[in-house]
N, C-alpha and C positions, 0 to 999 in steps of 0.2 A: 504494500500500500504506500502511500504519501508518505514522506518522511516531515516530520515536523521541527522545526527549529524552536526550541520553547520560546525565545525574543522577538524573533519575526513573522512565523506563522508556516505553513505547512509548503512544501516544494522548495525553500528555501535553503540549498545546499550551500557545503562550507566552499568560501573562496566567490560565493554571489554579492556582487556588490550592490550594497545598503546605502541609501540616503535617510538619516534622519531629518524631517523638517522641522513645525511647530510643535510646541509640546504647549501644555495646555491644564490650566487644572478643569476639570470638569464638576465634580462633586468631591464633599468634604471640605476641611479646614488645612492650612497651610500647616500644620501641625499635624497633620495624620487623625484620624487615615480617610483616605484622600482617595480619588479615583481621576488618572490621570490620561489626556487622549496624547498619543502619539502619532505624526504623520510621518511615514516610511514611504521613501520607492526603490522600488525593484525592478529589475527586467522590462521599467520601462514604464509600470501601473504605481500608482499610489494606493497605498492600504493605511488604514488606521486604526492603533492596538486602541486597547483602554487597557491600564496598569493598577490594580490596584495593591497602593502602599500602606504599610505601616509603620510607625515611627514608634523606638522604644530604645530604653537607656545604651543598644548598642548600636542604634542608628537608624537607617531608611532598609526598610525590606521589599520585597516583591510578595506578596502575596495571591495573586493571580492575574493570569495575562489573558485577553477577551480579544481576539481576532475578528476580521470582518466580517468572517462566514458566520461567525456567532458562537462560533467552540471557543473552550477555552482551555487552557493548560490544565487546571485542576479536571475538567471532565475529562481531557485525552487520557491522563494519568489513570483515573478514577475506572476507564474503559477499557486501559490496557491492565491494568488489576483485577479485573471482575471486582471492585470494593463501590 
């Protein structure tokens, strides 16, 4: 199947070059946690992630990555574990 880049999103092989554009906060407080849009191109198309962070005494986390198709890392994970 698809091979999924957890940052960028699925088809996304290593050595493909990445433009990041606007970042953006979306929802949340500048403080966490926060949900964050990213504008990426690839191959040519623009996609944009939604990130959502956490902030806590060891820093900024990723907590889950929400791609265009609407999957997101936690469900890929969550699918390829039967959990």
């Amino acid at each position: 199947g698809p091979v999924l880049n957890a940052f960028f999103g699925w088809g996304v092989l290593p050595h493909t070059e990445v433009a990041i554009g606007k970042i953006a906060l979306v929802s949340g407080q500048d403080e966490g946690p926060a949900t964050v849009g990213v504008s990426v191109r690839y191959r040519g198309e623009a996609h944009k992630l939604l990130v959502h962070v956490l902030l806590d005494e060891d820093g900024w986390h990723i907590a889950n990555v929400i791609y265009d198709n609407g999957k997101s890392l936690i469900d890929h994970y969550r699918d390829a574990t039967g959990r």
